[in-house]
Backbone as numpy.savetxt, mean C-alpha at the origin, in Angstrom:
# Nx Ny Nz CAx CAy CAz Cx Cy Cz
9.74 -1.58 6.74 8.92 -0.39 6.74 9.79 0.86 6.74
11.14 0.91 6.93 12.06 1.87 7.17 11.94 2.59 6.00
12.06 1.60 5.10 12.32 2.58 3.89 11.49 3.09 3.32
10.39 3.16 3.78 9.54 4.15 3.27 8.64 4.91 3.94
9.58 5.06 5.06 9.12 5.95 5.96 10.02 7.91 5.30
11.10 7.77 3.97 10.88 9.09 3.73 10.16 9.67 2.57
9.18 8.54 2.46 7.98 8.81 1.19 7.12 9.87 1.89
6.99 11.07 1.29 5.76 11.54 1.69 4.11 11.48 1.57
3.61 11.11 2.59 2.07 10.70 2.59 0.73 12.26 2.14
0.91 12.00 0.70 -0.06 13.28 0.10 -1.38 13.21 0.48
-1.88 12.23 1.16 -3.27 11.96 1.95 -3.75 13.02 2.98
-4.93 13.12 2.96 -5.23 14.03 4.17 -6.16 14.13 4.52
-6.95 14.67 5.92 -8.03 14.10 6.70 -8.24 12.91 6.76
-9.62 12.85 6.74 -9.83 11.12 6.67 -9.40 9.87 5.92
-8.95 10.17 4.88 -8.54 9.61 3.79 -6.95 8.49 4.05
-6.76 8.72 5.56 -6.22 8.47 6.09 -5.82 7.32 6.62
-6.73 6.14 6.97 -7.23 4.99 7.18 -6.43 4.04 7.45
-5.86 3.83 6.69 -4.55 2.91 5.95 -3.17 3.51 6.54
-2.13 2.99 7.49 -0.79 3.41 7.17 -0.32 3.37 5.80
0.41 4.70 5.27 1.03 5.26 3.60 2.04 3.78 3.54
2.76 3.27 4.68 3.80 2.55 4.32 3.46 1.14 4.35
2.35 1.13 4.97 1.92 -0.23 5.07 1.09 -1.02 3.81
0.15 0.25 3.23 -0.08 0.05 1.65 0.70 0.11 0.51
2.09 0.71 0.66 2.86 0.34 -0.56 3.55 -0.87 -0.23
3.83 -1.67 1.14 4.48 -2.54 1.22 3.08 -3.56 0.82
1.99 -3.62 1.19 1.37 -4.88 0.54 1.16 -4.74 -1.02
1.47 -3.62 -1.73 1.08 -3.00 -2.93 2.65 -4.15 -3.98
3.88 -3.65 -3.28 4.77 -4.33 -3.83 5.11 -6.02 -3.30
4.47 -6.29 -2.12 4.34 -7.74 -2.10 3.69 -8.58 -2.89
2.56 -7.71 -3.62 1.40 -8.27 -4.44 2.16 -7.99 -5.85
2.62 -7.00 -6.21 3.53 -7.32 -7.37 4.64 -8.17 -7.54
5.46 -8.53 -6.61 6.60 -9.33 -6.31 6.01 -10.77 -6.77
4.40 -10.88 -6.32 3.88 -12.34 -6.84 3.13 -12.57 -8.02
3.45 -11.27 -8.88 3.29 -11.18 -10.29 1.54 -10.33 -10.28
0.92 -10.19 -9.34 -0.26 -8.98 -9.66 0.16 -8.00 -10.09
-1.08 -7.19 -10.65 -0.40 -5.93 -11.28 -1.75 -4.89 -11.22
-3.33 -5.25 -10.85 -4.76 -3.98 -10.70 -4.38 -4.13 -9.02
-5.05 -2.51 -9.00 -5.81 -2.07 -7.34 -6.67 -3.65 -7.09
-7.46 -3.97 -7.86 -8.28 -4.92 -7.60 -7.19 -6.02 -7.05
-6.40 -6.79 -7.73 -5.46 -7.49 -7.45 -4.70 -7.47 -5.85
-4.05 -6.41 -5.92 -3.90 -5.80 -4.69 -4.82 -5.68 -3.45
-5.74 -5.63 -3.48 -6.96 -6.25 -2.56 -7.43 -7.44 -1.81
-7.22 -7.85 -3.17 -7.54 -9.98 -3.00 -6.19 -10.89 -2.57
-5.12 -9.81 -2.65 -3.98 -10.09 -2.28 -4.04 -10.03 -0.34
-4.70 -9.05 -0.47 -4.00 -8.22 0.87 -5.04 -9.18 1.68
-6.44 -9.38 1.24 -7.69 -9.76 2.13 -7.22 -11.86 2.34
-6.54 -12.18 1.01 -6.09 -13.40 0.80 -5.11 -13.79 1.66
-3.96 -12.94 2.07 -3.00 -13.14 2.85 -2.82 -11.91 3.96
-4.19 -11.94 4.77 -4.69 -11.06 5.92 -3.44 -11.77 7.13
-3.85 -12.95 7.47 -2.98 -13.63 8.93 -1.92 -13.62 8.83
-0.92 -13.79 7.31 0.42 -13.09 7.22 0.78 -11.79 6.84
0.01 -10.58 6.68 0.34 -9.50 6.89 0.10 -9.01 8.24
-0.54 -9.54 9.00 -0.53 -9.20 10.27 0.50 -9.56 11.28
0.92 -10.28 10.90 2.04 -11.06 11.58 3.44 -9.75 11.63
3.45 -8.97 10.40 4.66 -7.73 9.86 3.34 -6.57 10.03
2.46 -6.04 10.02 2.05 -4.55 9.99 0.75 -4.95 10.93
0.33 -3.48 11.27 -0.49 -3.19 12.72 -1.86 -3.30 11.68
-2.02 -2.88 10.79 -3.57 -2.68 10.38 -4.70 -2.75 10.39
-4.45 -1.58 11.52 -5.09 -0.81 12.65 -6.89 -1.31 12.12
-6.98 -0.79 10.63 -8.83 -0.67 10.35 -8.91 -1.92 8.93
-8.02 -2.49 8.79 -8.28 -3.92 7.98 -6.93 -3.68 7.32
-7.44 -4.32 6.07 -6.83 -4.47 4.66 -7.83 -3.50 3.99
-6.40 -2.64 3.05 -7.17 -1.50 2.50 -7.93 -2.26 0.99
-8.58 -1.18 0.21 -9.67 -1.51 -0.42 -8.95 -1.48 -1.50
-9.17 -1.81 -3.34 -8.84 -1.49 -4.28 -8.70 -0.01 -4.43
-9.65 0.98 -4.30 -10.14 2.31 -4.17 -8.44 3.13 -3.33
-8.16 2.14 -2.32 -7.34 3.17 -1.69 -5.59 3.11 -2.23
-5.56 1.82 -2.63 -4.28 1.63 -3.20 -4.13 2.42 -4.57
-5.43 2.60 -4.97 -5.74 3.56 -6.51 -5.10 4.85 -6.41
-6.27 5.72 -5.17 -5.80 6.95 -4.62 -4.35 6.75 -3.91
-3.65 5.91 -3.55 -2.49 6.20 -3.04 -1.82 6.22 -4.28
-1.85 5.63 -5.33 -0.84 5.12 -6.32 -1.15 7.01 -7.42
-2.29 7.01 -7.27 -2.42 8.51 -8.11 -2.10 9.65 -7.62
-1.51 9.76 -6.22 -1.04 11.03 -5.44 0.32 10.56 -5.38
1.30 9.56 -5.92 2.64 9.14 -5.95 2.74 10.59 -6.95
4.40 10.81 -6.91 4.94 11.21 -7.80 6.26 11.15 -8.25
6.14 9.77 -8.88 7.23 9.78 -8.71 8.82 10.47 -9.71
9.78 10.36 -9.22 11.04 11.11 -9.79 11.29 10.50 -10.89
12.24 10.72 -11.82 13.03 10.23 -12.60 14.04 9.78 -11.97
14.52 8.21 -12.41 15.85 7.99 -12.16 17.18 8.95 -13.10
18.23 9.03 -12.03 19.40 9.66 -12.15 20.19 8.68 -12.42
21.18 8.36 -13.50 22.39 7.24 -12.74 23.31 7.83 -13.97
């Protein structure tokens, strides 16, 4: 979770729900096993609930398709440099 604790979380008020770091880490666990929709990411997260709990607090569930959407559309991300 360290490392993406210096992502900034563009969320605000309620919209809130979800730890920012805890949804990109199930976001890239679910890609790592070859998913690739919000939807995907969902059935991932709700599918393998008792082992994400085991690594993150999530506090109000497993987030929704909807929220991994809005998190993924307030990213911005950089260009690589090398």
């Amino acid at each position: 979770m360290e490392a993406f604790e210096t992502l900034v979380d563009l969320r605000y008020g309620r919209s809130k729900r979800h730890y920012f770091g805890e949804v990109l880490f199930i976001a890239l666990a679910a890609m790592t096993c070859g998913l690739e929709g919000f939807g995907d990411f969902e059935r991932f997260a709700k599918f393998k609930q008792e082992w994400l709990r085991k690594h993150l607090k999530l506090p109000n569930g497993t987030p929704s398709g909807d929220t991994f959407r809005r998190i993924a559309i307030r990213l911005r991300p950089r260009p690589c440099r090398g």
